[in-house]
N, C-alpha and C positions, 0 to 999 in steps of 0.2 A: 873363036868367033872373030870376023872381020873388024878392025878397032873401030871405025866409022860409025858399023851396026851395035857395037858394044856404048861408044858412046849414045848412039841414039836411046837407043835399051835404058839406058842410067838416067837421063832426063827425063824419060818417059813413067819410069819409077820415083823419080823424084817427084813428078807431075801429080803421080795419081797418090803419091805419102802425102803431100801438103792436102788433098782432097779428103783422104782418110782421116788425117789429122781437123781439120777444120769439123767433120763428121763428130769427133772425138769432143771437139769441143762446145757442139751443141749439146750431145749428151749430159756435158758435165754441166753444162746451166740448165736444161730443162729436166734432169734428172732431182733438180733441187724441189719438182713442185713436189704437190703431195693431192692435186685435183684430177678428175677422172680424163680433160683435155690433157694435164701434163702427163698422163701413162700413155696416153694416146700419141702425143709427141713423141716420148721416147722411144714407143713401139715401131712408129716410122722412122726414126735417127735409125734404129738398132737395124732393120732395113735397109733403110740406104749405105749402111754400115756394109754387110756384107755386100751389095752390092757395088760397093767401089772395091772391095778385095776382087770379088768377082772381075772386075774390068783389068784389076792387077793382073789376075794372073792369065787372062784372054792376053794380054801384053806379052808376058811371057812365053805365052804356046805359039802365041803368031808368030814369037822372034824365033821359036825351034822347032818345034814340032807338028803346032796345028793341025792335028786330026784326032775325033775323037766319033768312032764308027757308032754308036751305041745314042743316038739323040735324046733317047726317051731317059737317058742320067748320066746326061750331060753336065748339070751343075754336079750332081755329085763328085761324078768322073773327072770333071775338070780340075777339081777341088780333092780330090786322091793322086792326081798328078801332080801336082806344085808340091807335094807331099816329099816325092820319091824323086831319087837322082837318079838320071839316065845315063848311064857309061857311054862316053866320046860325046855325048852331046851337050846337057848341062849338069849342073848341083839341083841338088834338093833350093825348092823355095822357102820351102816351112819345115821345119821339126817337127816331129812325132806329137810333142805336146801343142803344139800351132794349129796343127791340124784338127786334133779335137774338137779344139774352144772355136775353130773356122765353122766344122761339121754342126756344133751347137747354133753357132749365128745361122748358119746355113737353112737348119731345120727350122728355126725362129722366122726368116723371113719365107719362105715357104708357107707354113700356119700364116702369119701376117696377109702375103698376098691374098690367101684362097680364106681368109673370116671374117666374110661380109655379115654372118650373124650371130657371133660369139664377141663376148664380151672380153677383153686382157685382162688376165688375171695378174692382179699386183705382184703375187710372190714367184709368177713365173715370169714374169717382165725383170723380176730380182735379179734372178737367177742368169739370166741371158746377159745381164749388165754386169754381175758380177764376172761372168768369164770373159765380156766384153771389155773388163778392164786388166783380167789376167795378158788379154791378149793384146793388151795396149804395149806394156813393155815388151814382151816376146816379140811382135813381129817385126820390129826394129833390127833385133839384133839379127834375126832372120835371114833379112835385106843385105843388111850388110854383111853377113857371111856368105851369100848368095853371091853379091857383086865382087865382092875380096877373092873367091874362089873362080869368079869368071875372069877377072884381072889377072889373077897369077897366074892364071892356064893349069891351076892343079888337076893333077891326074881325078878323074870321076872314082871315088871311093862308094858308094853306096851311098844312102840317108842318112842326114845329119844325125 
């Protein structure tokens, strides 16, 4: 990758982890209610959660590859590509286990969008938050193997 566009790429990731990050930390204070507003908050955090990974990794297909023929699973697809390392082009974005807890956010904010008459159920708003905070540590180190492996120009080996 051209250094310029590498750097841009690194900022631009940097941009959207303090975003994620900030996401992260609304969680952790409105995750303290225990009122049917606070599950409702966090079902939006959780939301807008995957929805800034979502913007991550549009980041990253726009800097390589950006196309994904198939419209109608698109997020998913988008979201099985960050997945997987493409030989000569990039690294894997996410690990195998990242990817999971992403597919779980993923499926979360989808239900979320489209339940205009369903009520959130506590123990699966639990559930989303717990893997929501598996994935807090993981996708750090993610990044940074991502960017380490774009820096060093190593040879594309497969999926982390």
């Amino acid at each position: 990758m051209d250094p310029e566009k590498l750097t841009l790429l690194k900022a631009e990731i940097q941009s959207q982890t303090a975003v994620i990050e900030s996401i992260y930390a609304k969680l952790d204070e409105r995750g303290r209610g225990k009122t049917r507003a606070a599950l409702e908050s966090v079902g939006y955090q959780l939301h807008n959660l995957y929805c800034a990974f979502e913007d991550l990794f549009k980041m990253v297909a726009h800097a390589f590859e950006n196309q994904i023929e198939d419209k109608s699973q698109y997020h998913m697809e988008l979201l099985r590509r960050m997945s997987i390392s493409i030989q000569g082009v990039r690294p894997a974005l996410f690990s195998h286990e990242s990817y999971l807890l992403l597919d779980n956010l993923r499926s979360f904010r989808h239900f979320f969008r489209h339940a205009y008459s369903y009520e959130l159920d506590p123990r699966k708003v639990s559930i989303v938050m717990q893997d929501a905070g598996k994935l807090r540590s993981r996708y750090r180190k993610d990044i940074q193997a991502f960017l380490r492996d774009l820096t060093e120009g190593r040879k594309l080996k497969g999926a982390r």
